[in-house]
C-alpha positions, -999 to +999 in steps of 0.1 A: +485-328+647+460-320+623+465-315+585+462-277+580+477-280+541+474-248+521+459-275+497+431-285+518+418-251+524+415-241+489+394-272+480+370-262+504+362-230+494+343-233+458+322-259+479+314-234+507+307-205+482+288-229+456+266-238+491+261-199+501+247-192+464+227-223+466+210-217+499+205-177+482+189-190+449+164-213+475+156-184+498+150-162+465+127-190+451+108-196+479+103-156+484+091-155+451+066-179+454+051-167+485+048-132+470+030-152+440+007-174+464+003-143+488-011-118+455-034-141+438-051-155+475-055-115+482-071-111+446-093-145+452-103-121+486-106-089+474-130-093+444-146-122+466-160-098+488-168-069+462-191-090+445-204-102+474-209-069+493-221-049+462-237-071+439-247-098+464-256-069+488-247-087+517-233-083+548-193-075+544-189-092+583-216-122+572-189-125+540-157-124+558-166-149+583-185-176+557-170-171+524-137-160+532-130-180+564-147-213+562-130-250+557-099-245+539-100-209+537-098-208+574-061-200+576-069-168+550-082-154+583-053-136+590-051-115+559-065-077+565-097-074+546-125-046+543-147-026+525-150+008+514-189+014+508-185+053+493-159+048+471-176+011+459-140-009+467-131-041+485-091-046+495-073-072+509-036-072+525-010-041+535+006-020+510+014-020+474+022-044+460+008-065+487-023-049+483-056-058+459-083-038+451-113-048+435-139-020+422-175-021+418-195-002+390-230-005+383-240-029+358-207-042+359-201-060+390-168-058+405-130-058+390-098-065+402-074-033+397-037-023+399-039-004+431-010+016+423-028+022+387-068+022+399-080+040+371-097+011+346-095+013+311-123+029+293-126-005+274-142-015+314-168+011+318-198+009+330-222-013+314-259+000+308-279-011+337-310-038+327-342-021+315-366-042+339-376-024+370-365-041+404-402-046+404-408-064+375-430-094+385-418-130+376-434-141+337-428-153+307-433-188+322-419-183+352-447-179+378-451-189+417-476-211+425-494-207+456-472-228+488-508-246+496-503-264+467-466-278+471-462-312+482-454-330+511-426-343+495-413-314+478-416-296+507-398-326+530-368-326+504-361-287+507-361-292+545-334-319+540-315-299+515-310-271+539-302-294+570-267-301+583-256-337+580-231-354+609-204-364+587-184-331+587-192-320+552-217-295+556-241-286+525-239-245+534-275-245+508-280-210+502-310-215+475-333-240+460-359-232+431-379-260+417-394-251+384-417-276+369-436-266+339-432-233+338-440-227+372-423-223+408-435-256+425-410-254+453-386-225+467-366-220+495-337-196+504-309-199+531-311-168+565-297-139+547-307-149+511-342-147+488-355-145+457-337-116+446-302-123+457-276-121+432-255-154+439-225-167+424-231-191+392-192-196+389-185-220+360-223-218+349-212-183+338-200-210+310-234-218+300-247-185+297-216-171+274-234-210+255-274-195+253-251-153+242-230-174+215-264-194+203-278-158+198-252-142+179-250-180+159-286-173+152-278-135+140-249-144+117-223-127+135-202-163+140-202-196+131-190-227+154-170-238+124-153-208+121-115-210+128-109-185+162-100-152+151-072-148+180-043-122+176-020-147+193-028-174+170-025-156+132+015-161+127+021-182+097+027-217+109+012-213+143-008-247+147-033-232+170-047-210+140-068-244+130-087-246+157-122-240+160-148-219+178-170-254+180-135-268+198-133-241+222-169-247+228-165-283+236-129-278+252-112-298+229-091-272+216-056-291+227-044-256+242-024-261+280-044-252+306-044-269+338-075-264+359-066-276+395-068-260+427-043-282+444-017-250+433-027-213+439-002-211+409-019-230+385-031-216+354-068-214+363-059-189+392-032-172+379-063-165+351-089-155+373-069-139+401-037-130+389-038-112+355-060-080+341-063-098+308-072-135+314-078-141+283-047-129+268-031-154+292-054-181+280-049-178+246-011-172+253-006-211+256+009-234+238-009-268+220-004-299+239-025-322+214-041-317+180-073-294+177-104-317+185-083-346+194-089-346+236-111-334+258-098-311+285-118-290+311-107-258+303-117-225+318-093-205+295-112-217+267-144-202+280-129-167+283-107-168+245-146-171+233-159-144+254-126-122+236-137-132+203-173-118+207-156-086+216-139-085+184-165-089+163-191-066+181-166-038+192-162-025+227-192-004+228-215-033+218-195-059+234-201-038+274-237-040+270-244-077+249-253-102+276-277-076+289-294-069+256-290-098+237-298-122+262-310-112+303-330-084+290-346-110+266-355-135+295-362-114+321-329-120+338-329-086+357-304-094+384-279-109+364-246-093+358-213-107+342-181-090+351-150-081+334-115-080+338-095-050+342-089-054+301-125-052+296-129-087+286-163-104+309-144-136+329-178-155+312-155-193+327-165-178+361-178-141+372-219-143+368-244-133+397-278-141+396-309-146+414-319-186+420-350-176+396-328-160+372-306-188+368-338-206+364-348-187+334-317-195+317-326-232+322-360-225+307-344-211+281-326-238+273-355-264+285-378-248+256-353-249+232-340-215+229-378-201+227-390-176+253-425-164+251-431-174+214-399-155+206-364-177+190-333-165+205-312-192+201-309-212+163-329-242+160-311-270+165-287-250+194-298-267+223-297-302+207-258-296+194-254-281+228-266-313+243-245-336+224-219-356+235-181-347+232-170-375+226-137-373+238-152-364+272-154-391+297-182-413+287-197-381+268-203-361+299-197-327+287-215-312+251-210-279+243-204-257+277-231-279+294-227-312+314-246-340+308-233-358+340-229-353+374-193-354+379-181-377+406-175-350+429-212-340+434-224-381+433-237-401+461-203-421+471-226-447+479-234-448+441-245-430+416-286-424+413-302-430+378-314-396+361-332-399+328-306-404+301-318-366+285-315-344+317-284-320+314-268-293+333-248-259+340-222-266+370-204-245+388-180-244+418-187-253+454-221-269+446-240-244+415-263-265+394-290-255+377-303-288+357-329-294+334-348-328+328-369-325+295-384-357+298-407-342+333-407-304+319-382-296+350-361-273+361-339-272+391-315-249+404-293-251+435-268-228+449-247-227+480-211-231+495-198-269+496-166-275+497-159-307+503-161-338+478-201-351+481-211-328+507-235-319+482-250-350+465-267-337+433-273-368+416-295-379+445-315-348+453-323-346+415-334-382+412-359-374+447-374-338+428-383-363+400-397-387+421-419-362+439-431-347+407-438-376+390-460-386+426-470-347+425-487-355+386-503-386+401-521-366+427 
């Protein structure tokens, strides 16, 4: 017969209840994080198309099916997404609080919202729109040259840049501008795009908030030795209050930020996509080394500098300084940084400008912070810009510029040799706009790769050199 003891019975009940909780705390977990993963990949859609549609001005269809839809984004295809032109919004998903909103305003680009709050603080309005007419021809050494006089092998690269290659990583070029003293030696722009397309810069946004912070260096406002003025930081003890602005520059500030995309919930999306005040978040983390004792890509860091101009120009200045201080100032009339829903501008990732806009900002940089006769940025900016962290990687990163191609964008077969001088502004999915002193040259490409060396930078820089220098010899 079998054992039915009272004894037996009661033994297995804590086990069966313990389970029952167990199996509870999973399912709640596992809820949780697919309400986490599910709101920040409908923010990353949402203000994805906003800026796309209304800054961009393209297609919302041309978007949804390219941007939002391609490679590994292909399983996003499922999520509701679409546009309302009158009211200047982009949503993606169902109801609150499964639903996210981003607004457009002119000047400002787009935001991410609450969409059960909407309204954005007046810290976020509107940004003075740039003083340059949508006419405003190309100067201030930045002039075409006629197409008769491009060369064959100028001409031969661009054709190749814009191909499809076999090996299932496609290059998705969307714009190339070839700038070599001064002048437009080589252009070319993707079906859809042209020279007055707004495009993403993502992390080059980093380089620009560089050439702002170089301005207000030069004016007196800060000083890269300064220790960060950041409210999180000013409790007595608080080991972050030693570091630097010159850290946060070079991302060596020690903070905890992890900048993968393996994770939706890692800090660098929960930033971008997931709070109203990134940089709140940012500079809510705790030190994981010493102040200027390692190097860490950091996009946090970016956006705890873009706060601190804020509080030393105040809001009204703050809203309108990269227009006056520095696009107005280089004829960069289709750029346009956005801010969070705090009012702070996401300057780690949220810039749009033209292919010959970003070019002026490498100009800028190329003539050491001189446009037209006029200093903008200190002497001495670019150089300190350009050197080497050396707690980088073989010194790859200065001060919010690259001075490598990283691995990801390098000829697997090996990397090509570029002249020891040439340095760059990187952003996601393939943005580069590089600058070789040593052959007066500027290059800027933008487009959509996604997968490791689909786009192979290193290389295609070390051809435009080639042809130039063959170009000169002509």
């Amino acid at each position: 017969m079998p054992d039915r003891s009272p004894g037996i019975v009661l033994s297995r009940r804590p086990w069966g209840r313990l389970l029952r909780i167990l199996v509870l705390l999973a399912a709640g977990l596992a809820a949780w994080y697919a309400f986490s993963v599910a709101r920040l990949l409908l923010g990353y859609q949402a203000k994805i198309l906003c800026s796309a549609v209304f800054v961009s001005h393209r297609a919302a269809a041309d978007v949804i099916a390219t941007d939002l839809s391609l490679d590994h984004h292909r399983w996003l295809a499922g999520f509701p997404v679409g546009v309302d032109p009158a009211r200047g919004r982009a949503h993606a998903g169902w109801r609150w609080p499964l639903l996210r909103v981003a607004v457009h305003r002119p000047g400002s680009g787009c935001t991410l919202v609450d969409a059960a709050a909407d309204p954005l603080p007046r810290a976020s309005a509107d940004a003075k729109p740039g003083s340059l007419p949508p006419s405003a021809p190309d100067d201030g050494g930045l002039s075409e040259e006629s197409h008769s006089t491009v060369s064959t092998p100028l001409t031969s690269l661009l054709t190749a840049a814009f191909d499809e290659p076999s090996d299932g990583r496609p290059q998705r070029t969307r714009a190339i501008v070839i700038v070599h003293r001064g002048r437009i030696v080589a252009e070319r722009y993707a079906a859809g795009f042209g020279p007055d397309t707004p495009l993403a810069g993502w992390s080059m946004a980093k380089t620009a908030l560089n050439a702002l912070l170089g301005v207000l260096v030069r004016q007196r406002v800060l000083s890269v030795d300064d220790r960060a003025p950041v409210p999180e930081w000013v409790e007595p003890g608080d080991p972050r209050r030693r570091i630097t602005i010159g850290q946060l520059l070079r991302m060596t500030s020690g903070l905890r930020f992890r900048e993968t995309y393996t994770s939706p919930l890692e800090d660098v999306m929960q930033m971008l996509f997931g709070r109203a005040d990134g940089a709140a978040f940012a500079a809510s983390q705790p030190l994981e080394a010493t102040p200027g004792s390692r190097w860490q890509y950091a996009s946090g860091t970016t956006n705890i500098l873009s706060r601190i101009v804020r509080a030393r120009l105040g809001d009204a200045a703050y809203r309108d300084a990269p227009r006056r201080l520095l696009f107005d100032a280089v004829g960069m009339r289709t750029a346009t940084l956005e801010p969070d829903a705090a009012g702070n501008f996401v300057a780690s990732s949220f810039m749009y400008a033209s292919a010959r806009d970003w070019a002026r900002l490498g100009l800028l940089f190329l003539n050491d912070g001189v446009w037209q006769g006029r200093r903008l940025l200190p002497e001495g900016w670019v150089a300190y810009s350009q050197t080497p962290t050396p707690q980088s990687p073989d010194g790859e990163f200065g001060a919010h510029l690259w001075l490598r191609v990283p691995r990801y964008y390098q000829d697997p077969e090996g990397p090509a040799a570029l002249p020891d001088a040439a340095f760059h502004a990187i952003g996601h999915e393939g943005q580069f706009v590089s600058v070789v002193p040593s052959h007066e040259l500027v290059v800027v490409r933008l487009g959509l790769t996604r997968h490791a060396h689909g786009w192979r930078h290193d290389r295609f820089l070390a051809r435009v050199i080639a042809a130039v220098e063959k170009r000169e010899r002509q």
